[in-house]
C-alpha positions in Angstrom: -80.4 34.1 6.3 -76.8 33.2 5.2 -74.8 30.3 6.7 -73.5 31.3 9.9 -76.4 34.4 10.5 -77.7 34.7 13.9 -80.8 35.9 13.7 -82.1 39.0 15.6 -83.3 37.8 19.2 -84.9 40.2 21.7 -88.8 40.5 21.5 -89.9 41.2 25.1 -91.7 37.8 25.4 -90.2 35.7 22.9 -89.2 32.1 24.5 -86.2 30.3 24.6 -87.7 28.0 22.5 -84.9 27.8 19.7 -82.5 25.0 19.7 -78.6 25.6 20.1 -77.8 25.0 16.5 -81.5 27.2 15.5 -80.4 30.2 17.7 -76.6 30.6 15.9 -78.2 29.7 12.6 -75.9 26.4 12.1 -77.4 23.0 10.2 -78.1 20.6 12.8 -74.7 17.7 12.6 -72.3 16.9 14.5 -69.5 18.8 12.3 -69.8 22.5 13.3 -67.9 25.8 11.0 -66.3 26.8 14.1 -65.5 30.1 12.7 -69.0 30.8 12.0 -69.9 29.1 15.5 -67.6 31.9 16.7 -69.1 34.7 14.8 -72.6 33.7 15.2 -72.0 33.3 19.1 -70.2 37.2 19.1 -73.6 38.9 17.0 -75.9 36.6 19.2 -73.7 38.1 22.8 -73.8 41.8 21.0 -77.7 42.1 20.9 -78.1 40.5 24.2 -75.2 42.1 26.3 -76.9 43.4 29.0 -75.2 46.7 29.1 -77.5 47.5 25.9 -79.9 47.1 28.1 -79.3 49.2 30.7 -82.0 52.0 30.3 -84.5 49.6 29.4 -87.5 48.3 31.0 -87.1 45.3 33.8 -88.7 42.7 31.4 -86.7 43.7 29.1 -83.2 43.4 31.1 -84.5 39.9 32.7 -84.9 39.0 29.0 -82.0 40.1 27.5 -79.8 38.3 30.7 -82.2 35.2 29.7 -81.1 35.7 25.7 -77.3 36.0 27.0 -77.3 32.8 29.5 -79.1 30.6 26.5 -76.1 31.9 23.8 -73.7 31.4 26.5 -74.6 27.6 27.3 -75.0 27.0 23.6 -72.0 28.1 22.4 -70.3 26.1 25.3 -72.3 22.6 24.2 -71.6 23.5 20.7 -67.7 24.2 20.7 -66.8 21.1 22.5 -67.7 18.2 20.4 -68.4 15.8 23.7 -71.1 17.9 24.8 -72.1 18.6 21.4 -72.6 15.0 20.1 -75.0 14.4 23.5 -76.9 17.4 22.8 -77.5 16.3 19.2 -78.8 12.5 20.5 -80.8 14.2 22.8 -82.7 16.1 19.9 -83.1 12.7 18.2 -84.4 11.9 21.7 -81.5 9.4 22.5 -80.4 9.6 26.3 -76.6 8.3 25.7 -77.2 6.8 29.8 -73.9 7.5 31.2 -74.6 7.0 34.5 -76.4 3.3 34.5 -75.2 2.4 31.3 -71.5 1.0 31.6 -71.5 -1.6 29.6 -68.1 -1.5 26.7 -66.7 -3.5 24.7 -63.9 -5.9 26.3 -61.4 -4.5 24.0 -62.1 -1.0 25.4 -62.5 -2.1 29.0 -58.7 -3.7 28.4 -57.6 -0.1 27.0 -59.1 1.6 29.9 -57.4 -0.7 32.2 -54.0 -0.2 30.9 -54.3 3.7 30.3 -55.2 3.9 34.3 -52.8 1.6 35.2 -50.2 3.7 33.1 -51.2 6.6 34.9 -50.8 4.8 37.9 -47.0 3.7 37.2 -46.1 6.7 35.8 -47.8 9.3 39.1 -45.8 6.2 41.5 -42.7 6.7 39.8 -43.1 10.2 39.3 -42.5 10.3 35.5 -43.5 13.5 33.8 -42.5 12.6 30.8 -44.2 9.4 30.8 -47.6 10.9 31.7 -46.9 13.6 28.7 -46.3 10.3 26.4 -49.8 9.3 27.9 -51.7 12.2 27.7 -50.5 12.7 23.8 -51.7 9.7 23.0 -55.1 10.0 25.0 -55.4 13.3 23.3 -55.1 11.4 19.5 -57.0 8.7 20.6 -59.9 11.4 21.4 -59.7 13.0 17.8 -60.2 9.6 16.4 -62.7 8.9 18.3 -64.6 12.5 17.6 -64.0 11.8 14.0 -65.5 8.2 14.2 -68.8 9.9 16.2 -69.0 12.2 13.8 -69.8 9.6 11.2 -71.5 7.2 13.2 -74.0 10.4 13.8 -73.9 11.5 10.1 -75.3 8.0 9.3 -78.1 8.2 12.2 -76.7 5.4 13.9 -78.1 6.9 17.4 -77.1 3.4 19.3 -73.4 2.9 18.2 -73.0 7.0 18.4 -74.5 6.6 22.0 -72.0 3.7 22.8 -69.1 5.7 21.4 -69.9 8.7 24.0 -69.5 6.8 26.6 -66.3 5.9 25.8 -65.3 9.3 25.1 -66.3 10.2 28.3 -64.9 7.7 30.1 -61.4 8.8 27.9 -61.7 12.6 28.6 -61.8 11.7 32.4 -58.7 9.9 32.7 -57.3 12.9 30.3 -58.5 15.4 33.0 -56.8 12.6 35.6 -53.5 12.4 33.2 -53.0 16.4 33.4 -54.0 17.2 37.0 -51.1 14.5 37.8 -48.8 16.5 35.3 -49.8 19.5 37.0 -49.4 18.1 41.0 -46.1 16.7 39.7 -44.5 20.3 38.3 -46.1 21.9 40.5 
């Protein structure tokens, strides 16, 4: 199979059993082809559309929905790199422990303060372009973070990747906060 190949999918009775980066035929690392994510994803949803489907047999419709659903939350997990880098430390059997794990570095709990108290200033005093300044540089700060993950996963360095999801996280939530303000405030 070439790089990028989904491979055929629906036996009546063959699991779910393959992985997300197994069933779009990708190497398992954090650094996805996103043009053959894309391609793979479009072969995997043409044999599994359930309109191909539609004569068949019940198994075979409540497999091919099955086949459809799997490629669907794959492709989501695998396109954003967030979701992407958890799913990978959870192969590895890592669990990155968002919610009781909240312990950062106090450089980045000093960042975090001044990005929400930023926010805050700029949402009081009604600033759009303020919170546009904000959410450029939240956006940068993300893709040097993804790029730092990426490497920190490349060398199987499951704890510090673990650490640096969290962060993430914690910086694609007050990105999410920085453009609903946007949004309340043009709107």
């Amino acid at each position: 199979m070439h790089k990028g190949a989904a491979r055929p999918l629906l036996f009546v009775g063959e699991a779910l059993k393959d992985d997300f980066f197994a069933l779009f035929g990708l190497p398992v690392q954090f650094g996805v082809d996103e043009a053959a994510l894309d391609a793979a994803y479009r072969t995997v949803q043409s044999q599994a559309h359930p309109d191909r489907f539609a004569k068949a047999g019940e198994a075979e419709r409540r497999v091919a929905m099955q086949w459809a659903a799997h490629a669907n939350e794959a492709y989501r997990t695998l396109r954003q790199p967030l979701k992407r880098a958890i799913y990978l430390l959870g192969l590895r059997g890592v669990d990155v422990q968002a919610e009781n794990n909240t312990a950062m570095s106090p450089a980045f709990l000093m960042q975090q303060m001044e990005w929400r108290e930023d926010l805050q200033d700029a949402v009081e005093s009604r600033d759009v372009d303020r919170l546009d300044g904000l959410l450029r540089g939240l956006r940068q700060e993300k893709r040097e973070r993804h790029t730092a993950l990426g490497k920190l996963l490349d060398a199987g360095d499951n704890e510090a990747a673990g650490a640096a999801v969290r962060q993430l996280m914690f910086i694609e939530k007050i990105e999410h906060d920085t453009s609903e303000a946007i949004d309340r405030l043009e709107g």
